[in-house]
Biopython code that builds the backbone (N, CA, C, O; Angstrom):
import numpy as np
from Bio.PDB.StructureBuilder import StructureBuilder

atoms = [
    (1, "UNK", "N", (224.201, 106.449, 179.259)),
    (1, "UNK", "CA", (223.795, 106.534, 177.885)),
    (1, "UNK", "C", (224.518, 105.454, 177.080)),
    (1, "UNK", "O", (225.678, 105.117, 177.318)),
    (2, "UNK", "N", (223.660, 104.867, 175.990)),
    (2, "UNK", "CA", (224.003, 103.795, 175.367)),
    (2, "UNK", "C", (225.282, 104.225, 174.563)),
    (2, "UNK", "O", (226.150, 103.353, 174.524)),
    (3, "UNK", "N", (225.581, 105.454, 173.887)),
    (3, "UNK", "CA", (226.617, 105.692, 173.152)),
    (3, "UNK", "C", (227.941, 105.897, 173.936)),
    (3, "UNK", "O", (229.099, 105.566, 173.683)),
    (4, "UNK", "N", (227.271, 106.672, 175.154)),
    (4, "UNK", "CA", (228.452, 106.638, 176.006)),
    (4, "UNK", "C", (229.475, 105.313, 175.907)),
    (4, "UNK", "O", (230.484, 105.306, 175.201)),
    (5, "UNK", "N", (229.037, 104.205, 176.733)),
    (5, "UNK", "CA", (229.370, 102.950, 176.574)),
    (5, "UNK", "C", (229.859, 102.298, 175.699)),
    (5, "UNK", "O", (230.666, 101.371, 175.767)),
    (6, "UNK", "N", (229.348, 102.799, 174.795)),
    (6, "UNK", "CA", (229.825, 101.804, 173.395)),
    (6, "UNK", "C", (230.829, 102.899, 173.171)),
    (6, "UNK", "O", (231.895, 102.340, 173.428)),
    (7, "UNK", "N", (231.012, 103.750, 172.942)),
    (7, "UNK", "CA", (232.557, 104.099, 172.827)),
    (7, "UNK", "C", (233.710, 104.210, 174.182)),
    (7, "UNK", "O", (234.798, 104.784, 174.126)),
    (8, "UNK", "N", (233.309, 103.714, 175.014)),
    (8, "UNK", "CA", (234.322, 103.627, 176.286)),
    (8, "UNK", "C", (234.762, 101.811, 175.583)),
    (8, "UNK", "O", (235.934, 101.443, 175.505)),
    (9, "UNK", "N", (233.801, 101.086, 175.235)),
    (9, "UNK", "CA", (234.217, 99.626, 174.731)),
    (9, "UNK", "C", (234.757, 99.777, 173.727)),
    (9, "UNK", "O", (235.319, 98.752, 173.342)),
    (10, "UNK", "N", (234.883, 100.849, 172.913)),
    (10, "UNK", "CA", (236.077, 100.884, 171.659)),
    (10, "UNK", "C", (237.143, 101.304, 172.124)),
    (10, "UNK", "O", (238.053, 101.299, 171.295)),
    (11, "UNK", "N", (237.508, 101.806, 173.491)),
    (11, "UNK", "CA", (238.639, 101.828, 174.116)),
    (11, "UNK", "C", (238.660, 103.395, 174.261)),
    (11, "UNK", "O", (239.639, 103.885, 174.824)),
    (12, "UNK", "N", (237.656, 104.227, 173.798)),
    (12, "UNK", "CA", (237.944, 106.049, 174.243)),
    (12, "UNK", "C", (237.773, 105.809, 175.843)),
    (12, "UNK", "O", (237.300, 104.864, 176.474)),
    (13, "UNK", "N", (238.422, 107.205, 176.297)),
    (13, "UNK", "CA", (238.428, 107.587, 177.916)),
    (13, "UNK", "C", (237.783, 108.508, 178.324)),
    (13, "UNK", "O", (237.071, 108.894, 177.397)),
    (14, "UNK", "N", (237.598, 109.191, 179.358)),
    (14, "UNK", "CA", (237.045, 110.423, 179.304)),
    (14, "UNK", "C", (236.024, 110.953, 179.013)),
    (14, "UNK", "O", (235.899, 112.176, 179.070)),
    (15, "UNK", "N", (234.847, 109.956, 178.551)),
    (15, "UNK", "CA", (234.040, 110.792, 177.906)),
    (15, "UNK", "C", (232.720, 111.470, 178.627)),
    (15, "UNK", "O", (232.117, 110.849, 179.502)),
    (16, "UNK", "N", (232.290, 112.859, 178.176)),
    (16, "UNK", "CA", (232.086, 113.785, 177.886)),
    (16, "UNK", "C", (231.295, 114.895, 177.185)),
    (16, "UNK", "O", (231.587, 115.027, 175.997)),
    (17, "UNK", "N", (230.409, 115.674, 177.637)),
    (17, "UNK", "CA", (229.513, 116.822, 176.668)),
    (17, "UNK", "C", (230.431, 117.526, 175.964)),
    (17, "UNK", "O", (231.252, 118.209, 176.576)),
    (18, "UNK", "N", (230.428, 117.454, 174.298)),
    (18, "UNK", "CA", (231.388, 118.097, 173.547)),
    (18, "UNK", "C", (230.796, 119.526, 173.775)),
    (18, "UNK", "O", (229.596, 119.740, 173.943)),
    (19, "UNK", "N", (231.577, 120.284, 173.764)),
    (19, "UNK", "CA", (232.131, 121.992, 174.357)),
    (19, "UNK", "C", (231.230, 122.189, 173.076)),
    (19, "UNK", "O", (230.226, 122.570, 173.677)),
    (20, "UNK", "N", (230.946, 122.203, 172.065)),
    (20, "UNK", "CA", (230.002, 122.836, 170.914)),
    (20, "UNK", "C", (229.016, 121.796, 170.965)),
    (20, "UNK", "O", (229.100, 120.621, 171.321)),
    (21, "UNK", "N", (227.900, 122.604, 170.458)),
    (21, "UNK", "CA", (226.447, 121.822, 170.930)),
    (21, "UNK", "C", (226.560, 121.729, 169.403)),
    (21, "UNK", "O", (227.028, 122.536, 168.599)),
    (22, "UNK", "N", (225.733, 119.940, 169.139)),
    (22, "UNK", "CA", (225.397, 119.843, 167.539)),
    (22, "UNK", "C", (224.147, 120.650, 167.293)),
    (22, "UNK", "O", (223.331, 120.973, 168.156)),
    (23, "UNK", "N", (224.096, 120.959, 165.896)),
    (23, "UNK", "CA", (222.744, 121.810, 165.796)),
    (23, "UNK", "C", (221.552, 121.045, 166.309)),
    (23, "UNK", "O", (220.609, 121.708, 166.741)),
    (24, "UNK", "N", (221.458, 119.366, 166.315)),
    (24, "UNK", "CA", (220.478, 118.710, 166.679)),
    (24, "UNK", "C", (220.916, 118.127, 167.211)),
    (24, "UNK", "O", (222.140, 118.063, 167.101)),
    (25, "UNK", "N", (220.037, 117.057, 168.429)),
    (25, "UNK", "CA", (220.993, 115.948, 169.376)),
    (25, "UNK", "C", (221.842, 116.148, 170.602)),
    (25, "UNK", "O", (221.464, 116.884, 171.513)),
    (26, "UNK", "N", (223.033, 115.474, 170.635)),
    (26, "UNK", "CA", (223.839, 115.029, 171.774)),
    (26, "UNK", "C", (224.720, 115.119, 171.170)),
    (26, "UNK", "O", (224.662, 114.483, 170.118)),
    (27, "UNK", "N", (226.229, 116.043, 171.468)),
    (27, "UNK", "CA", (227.622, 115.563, 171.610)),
    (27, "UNK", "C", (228.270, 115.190, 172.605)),
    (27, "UNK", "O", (228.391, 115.672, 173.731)),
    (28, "UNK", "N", (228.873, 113.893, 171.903)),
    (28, "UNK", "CA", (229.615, 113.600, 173.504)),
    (28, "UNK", "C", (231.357, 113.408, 172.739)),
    (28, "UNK", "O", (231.355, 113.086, 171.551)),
    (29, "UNK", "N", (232.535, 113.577, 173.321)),
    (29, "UNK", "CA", (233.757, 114.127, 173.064)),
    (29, "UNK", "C", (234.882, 113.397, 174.142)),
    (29, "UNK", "O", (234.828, 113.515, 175.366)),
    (30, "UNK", "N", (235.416, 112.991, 173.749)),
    (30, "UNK", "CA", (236.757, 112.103, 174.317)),
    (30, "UNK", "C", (238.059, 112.479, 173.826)),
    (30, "UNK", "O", (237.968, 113.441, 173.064)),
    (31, "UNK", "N", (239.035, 112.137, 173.960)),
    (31, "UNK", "CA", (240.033, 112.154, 173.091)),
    (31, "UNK", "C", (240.219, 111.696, 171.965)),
    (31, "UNK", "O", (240.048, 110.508, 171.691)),
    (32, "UNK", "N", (240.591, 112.562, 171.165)),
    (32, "UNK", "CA", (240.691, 111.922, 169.750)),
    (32, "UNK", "C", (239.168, 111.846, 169.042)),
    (32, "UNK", "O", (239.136, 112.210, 167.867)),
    (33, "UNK", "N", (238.260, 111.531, 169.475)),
    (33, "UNK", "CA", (236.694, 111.833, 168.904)),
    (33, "UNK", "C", (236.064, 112.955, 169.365)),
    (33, "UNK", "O", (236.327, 113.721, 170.292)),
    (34, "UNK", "N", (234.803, 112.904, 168.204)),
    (34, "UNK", "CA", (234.260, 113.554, 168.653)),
    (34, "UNK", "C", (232.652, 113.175, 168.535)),
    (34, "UNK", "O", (232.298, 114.233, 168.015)),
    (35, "UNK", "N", (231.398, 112.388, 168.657)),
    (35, "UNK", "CA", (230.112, 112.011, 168.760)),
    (35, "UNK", "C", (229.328, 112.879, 168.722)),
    (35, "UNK", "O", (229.410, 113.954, 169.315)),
    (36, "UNK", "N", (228.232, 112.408, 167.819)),
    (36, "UNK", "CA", (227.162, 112.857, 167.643)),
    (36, "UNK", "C", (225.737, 111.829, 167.278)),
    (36, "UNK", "O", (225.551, 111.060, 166.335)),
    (37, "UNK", "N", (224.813, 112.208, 168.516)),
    (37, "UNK", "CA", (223.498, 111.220, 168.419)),
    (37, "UNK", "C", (222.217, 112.160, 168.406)),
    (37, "UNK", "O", (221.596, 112.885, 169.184)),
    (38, "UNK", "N", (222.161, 111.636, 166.766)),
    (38, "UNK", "CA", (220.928, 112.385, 166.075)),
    (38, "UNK", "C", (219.705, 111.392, 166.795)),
    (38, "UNK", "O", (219.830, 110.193, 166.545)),
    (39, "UNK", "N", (218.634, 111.756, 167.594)),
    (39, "UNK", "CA", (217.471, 111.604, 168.098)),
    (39, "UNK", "C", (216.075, 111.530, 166.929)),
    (39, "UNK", "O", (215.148, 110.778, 167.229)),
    (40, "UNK", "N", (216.019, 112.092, 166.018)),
    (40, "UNK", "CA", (215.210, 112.714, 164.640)),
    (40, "UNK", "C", (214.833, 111.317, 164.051)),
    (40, "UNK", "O", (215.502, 110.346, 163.697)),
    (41, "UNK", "N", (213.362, 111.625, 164.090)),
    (41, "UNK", "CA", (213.213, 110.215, 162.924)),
    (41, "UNK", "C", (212.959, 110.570, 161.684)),
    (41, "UNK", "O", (211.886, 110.159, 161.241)),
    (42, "UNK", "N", (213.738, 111.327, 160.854)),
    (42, "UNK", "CA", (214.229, 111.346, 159.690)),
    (42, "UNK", "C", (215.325, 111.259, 159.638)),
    (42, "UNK", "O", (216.047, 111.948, 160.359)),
    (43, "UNK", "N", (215.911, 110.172, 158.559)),
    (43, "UNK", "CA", (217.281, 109.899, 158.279)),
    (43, "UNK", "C", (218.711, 111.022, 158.452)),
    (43, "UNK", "O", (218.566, 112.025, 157.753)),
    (44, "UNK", "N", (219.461, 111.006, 158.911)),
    (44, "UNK", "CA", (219.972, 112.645, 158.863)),
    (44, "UNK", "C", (220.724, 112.511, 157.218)),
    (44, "UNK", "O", (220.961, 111.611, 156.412)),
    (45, "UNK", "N", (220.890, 113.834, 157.305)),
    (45, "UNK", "CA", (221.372, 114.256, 156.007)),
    (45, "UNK", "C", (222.497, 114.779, 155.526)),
    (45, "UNK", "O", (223.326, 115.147, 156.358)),
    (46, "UNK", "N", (222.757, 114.918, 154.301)),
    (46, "UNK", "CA", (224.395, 115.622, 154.352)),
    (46, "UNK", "C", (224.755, 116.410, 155.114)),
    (46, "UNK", "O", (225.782, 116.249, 155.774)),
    (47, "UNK", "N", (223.822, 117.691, 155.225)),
    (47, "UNK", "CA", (224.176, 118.826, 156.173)),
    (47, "UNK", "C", (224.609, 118.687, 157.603)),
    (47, "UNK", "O", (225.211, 119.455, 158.353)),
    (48, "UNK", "N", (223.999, 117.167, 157.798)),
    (48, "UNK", "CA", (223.953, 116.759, 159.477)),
    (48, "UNK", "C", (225.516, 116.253, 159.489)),
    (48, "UNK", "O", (226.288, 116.628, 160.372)),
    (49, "UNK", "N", (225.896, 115.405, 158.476)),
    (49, "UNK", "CA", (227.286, 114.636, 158.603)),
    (49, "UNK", "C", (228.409, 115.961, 158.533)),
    (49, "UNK", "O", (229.500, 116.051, 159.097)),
    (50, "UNK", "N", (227.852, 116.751, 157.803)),
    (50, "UNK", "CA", (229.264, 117.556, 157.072)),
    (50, "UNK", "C", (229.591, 118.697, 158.501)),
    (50, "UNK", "O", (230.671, 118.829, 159.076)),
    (51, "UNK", "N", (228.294, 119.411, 158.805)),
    (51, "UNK", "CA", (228.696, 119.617, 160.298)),
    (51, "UNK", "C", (228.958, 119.539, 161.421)),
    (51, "UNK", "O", (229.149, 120.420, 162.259)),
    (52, "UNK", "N", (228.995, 117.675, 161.530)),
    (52, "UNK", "CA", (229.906, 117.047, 162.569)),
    (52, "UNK", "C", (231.169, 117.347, 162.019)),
    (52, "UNK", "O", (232.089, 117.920, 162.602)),
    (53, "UNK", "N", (231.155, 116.853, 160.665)),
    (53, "UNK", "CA", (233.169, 116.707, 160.218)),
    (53, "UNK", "C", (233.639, 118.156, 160.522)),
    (53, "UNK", "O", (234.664, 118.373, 161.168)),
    (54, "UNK", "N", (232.869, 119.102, 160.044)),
    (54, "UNK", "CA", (233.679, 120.974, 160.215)),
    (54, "UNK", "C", (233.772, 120.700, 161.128)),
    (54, "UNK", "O", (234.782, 120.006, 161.006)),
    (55, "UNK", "N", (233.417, 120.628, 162.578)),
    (55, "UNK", "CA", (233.268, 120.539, 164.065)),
    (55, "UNK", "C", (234.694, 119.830, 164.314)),
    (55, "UNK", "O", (235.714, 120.394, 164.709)),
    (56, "UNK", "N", (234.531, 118.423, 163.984)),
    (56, "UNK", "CA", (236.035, 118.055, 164.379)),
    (56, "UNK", "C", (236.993, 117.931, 163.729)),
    (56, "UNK", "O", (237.968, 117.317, 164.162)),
    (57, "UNK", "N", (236.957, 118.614, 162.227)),
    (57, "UNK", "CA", (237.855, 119.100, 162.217)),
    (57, "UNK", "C", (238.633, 120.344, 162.370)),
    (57, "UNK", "O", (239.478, 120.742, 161.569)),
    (58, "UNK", "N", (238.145, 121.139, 163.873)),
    (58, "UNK", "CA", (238.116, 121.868, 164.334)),
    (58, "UNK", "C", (238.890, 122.040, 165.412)),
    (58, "UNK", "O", (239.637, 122.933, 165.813)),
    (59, "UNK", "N", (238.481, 120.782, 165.868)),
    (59, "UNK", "CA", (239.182, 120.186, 167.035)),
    (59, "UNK", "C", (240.764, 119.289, 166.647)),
    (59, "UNK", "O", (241.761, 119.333, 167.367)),
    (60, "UNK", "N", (240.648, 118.495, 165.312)),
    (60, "UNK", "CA", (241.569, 117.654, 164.700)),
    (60, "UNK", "C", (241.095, 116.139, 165.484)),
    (60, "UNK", "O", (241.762, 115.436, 166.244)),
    (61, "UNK", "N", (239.947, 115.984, 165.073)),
    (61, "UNK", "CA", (239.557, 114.470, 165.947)),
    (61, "UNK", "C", (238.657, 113.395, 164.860)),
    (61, "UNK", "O", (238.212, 113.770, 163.775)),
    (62, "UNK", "N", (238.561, 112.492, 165.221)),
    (62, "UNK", "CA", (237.766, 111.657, 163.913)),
    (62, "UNK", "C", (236.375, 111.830, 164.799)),
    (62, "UNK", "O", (236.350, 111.933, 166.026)),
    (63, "UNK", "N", (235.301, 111.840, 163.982)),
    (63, "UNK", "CA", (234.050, 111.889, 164.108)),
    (63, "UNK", "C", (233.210, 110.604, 163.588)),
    (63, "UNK", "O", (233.348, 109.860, 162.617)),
    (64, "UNK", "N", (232.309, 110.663, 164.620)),
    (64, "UNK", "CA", (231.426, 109.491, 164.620)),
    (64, "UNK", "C", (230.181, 109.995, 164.725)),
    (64, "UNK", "O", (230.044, 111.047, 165.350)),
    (65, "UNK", "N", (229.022, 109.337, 164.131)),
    (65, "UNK", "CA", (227.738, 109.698, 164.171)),
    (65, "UNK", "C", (226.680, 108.547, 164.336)),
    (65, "UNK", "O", (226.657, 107.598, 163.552)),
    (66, "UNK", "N", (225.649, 108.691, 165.579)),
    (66, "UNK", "CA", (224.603, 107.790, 165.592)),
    (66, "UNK", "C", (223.396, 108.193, 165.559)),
    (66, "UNK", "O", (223.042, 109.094, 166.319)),
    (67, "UNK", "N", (222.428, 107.546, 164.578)),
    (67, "UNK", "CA", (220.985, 107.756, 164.242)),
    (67, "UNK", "C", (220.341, 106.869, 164.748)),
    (67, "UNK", "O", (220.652, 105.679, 164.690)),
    (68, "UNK", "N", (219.183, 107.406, 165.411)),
    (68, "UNK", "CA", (218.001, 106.619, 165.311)),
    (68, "UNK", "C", (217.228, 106.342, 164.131)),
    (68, "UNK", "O", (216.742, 105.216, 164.236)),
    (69, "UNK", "N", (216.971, 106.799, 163.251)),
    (69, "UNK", "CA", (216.358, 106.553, 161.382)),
    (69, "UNK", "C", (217.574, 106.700, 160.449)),
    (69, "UNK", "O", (217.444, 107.324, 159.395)),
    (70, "UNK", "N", (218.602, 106.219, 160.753)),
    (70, "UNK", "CA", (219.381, 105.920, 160.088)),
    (70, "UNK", "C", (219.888, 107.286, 158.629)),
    (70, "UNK", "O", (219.594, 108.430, 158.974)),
    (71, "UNK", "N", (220.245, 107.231, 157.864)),
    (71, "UNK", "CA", (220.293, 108.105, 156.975)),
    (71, "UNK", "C", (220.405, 108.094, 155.302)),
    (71, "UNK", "O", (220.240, 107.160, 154.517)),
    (72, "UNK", "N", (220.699, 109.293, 155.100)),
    (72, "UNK", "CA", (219.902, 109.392, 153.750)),
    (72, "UNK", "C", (220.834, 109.028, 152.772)),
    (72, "UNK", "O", (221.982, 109.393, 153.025)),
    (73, "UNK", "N", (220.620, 108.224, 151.401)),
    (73, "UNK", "CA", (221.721, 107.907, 150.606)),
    (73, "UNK", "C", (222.583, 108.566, 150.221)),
    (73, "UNK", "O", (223.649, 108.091, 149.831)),
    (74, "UNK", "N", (222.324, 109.762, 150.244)),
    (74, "UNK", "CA", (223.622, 110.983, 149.987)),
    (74, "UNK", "C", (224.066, 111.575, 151.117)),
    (74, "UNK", "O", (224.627, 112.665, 151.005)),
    (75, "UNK", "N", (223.932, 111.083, 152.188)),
    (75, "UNK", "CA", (223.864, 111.240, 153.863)),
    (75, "UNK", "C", (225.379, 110.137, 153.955)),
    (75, "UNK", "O", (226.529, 110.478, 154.229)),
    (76, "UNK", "N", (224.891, 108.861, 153.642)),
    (76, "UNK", "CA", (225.742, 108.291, 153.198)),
    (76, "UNK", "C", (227.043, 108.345, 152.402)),
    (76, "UNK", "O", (228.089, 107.858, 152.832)),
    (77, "UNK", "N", (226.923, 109.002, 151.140)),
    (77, "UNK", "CA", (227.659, 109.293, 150.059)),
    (77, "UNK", "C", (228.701, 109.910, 150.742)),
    (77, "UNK", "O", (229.873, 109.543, 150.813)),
    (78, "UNK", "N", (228.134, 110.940, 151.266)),
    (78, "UNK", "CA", (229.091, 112.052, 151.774)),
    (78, "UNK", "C", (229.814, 111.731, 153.014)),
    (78, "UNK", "O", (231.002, 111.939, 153.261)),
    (79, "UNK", "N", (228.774, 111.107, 153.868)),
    (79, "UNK", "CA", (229.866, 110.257, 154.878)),
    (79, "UNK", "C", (231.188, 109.797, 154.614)),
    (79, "UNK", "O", (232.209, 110.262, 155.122)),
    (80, "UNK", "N", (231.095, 108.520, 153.496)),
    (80, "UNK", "CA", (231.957, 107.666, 152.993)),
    (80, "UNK", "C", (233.127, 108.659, 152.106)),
    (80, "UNK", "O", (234.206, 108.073, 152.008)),
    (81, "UNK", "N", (233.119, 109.257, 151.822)),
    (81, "UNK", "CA", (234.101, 110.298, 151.379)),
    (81, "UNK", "C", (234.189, 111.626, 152.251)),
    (81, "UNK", "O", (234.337, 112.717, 151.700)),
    (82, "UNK", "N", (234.120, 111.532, 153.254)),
    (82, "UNK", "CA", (234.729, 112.677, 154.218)),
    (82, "UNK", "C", (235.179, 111.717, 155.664)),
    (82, "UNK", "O", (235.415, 112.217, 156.764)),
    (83, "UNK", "N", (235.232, 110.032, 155.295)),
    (83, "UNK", "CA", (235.378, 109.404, 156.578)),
    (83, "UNK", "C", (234.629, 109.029, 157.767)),
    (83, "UNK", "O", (234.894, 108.074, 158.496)),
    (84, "UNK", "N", (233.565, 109.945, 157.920)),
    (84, "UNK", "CA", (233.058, 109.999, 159.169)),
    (84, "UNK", "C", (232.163, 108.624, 158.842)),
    (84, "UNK", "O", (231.482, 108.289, 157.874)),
    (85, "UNK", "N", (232.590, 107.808, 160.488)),
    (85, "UNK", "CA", (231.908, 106.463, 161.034)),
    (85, "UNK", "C", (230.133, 106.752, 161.043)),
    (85, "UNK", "O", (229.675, 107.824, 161.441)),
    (86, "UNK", "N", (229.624, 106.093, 160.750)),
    (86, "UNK", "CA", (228.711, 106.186, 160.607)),
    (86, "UNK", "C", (227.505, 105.016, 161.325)),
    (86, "UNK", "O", (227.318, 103.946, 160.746)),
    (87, "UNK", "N", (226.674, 105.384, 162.732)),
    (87, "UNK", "CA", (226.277, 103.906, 163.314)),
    (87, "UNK", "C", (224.541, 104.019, 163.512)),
    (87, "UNK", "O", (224.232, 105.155, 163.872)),
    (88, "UNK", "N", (223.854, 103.481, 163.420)),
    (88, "UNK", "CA", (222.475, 103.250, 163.482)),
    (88, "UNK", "C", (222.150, 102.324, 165.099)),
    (88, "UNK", "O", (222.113, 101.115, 165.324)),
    (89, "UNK", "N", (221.953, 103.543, 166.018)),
    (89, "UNK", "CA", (221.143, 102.996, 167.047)),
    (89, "UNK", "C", (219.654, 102.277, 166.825)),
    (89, "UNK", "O", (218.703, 102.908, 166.363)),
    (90, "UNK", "N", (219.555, 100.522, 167.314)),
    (90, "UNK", "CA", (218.269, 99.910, 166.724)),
    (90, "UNK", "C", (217.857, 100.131, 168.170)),
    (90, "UNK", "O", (218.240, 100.795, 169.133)),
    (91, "UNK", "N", (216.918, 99.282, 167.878)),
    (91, "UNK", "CA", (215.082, 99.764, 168.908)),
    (91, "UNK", "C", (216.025, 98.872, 170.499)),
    (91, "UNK", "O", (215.423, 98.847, 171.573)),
    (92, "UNK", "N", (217.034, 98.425, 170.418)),
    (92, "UNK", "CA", (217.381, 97.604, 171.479)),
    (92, "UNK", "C", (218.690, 98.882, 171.895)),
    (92, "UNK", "O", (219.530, 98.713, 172.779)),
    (93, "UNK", "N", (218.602, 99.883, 171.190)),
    (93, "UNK", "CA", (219.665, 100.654, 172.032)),
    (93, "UNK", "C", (221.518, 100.633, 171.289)),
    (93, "UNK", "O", (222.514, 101.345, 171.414)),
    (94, "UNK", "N", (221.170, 99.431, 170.553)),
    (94, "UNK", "CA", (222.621, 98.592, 170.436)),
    (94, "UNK", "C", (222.856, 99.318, 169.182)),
    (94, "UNK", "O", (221.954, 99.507, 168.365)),
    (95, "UNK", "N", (224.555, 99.890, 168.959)),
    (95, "UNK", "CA", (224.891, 100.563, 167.777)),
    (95, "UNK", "C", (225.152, 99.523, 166.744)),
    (95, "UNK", "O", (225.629, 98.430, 167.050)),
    (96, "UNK", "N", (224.877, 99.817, 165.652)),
    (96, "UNK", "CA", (224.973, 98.949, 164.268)),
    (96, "UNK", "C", (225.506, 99.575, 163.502)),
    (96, "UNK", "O", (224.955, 100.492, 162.894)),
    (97, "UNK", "N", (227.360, 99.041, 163.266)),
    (97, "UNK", "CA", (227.933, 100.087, 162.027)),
    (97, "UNK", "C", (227.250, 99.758, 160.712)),
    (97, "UNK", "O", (226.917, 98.588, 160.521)),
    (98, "UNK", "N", (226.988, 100.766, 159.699)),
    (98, "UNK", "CA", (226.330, 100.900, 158.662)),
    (98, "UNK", "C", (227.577, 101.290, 157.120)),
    (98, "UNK", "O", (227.315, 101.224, 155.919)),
    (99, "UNK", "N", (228.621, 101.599, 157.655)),
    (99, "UNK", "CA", (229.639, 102.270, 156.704)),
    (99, "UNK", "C", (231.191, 101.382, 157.567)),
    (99, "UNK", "O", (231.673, 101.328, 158.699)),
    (100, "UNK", "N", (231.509, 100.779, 156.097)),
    (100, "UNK", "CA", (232.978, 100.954, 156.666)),
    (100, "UNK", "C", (233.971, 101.409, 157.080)),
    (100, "UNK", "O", (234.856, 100.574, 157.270)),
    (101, "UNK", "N", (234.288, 102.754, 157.386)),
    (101, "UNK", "CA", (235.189, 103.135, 158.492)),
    (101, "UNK", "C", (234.305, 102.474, 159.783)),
    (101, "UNK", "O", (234.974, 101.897, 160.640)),
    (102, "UNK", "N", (232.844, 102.529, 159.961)),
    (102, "UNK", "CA", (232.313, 102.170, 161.429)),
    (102, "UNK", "C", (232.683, 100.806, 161.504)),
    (102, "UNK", "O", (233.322, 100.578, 162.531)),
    (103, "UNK", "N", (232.494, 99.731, 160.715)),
    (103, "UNK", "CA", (232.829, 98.733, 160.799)),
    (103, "UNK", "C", (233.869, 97.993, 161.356)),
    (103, "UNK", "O", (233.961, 97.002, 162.080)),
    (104, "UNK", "N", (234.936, 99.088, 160.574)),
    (104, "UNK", "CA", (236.298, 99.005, 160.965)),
    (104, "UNK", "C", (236.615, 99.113, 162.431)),
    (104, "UNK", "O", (237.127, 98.212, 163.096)),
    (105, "UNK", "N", (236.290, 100.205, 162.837)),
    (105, "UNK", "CA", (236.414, 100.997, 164.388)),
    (105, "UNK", "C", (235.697, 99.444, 165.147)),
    (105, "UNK", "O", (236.480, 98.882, 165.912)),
    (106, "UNK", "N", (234.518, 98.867, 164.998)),
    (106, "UNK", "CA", (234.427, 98.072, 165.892)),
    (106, "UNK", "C", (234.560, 96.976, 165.343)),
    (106, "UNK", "O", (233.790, 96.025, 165.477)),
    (107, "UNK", "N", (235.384, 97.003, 164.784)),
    (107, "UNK", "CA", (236.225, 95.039, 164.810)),
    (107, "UNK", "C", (237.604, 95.201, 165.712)),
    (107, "UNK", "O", (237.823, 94.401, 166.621)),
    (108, "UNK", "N", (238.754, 96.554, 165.335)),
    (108, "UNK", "CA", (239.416, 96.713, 165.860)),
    (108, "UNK", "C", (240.022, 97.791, 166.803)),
    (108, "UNK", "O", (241.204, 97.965, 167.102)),
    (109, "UNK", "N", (238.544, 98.697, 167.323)),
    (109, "UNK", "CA", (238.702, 99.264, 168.614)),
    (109, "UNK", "C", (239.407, 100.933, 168.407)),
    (109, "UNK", "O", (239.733, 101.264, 167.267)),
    (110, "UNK", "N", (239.549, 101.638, 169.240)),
    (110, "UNK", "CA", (240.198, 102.991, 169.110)),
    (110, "UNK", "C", (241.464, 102.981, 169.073)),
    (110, "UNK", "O", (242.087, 104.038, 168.968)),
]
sb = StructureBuilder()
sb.init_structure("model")
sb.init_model(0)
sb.init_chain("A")
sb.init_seg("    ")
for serial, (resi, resn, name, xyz) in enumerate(atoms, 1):
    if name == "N":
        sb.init_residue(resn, " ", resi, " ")
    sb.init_atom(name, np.array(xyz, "f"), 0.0, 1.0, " ", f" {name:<3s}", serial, name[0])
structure = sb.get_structure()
């Protein structure tokens, strides 16, 4: 899996089906993270971001999230003030950070 990969190249180990299923999608779970790949071609939405973050911060892990339709401006909003990375899988598979914490994470790695 494409997300798999791209977070083993940000330097996570281990990775993994996260032990709690997201309400929609794929979790996948390493140390220290915790992933989520929304499949939905509607943008996801606050509700989608905010119950990755309860989730890990559950666990005490930073959370990351990838869309295929990318998400919604208050999808966004809320991202950017609760932290969570935020990445847009394009039609080639390849993650595209969209928010700066994601940005951050892949210039300088886990």
């Amino acid at each position: 899996m494409t997300v798999a990969l791209y977070l083993r190249w940000l330097g996570y180990r281990d990775i993994r089906r996260a032990d709690q299923r997201p309400p929609s999608g794929i979790g996948l779970a390493a140390r220290g993270v915790l992933a989520q790949v929304d499949p939905t071609v509607r943008p996801a939405s606050p509700r989608d971001v905010e119950c990755l973050w309860l989730t890990a911060m559950t666990e005490s892990v930073d959370c990351v999230c990838f869309s295929l339709s990318g998400y919604a401006d208050d999808a966004r909003a809320r991202a950017d003030a609760l932290g969570i990375l935020l990445l847009v899988l394009g039609l080639t598979s390849t993650p595209r950070p969209v928010n700066d914490p994601a940005h951050t994470l892949h210039t300088t790695g886990a």
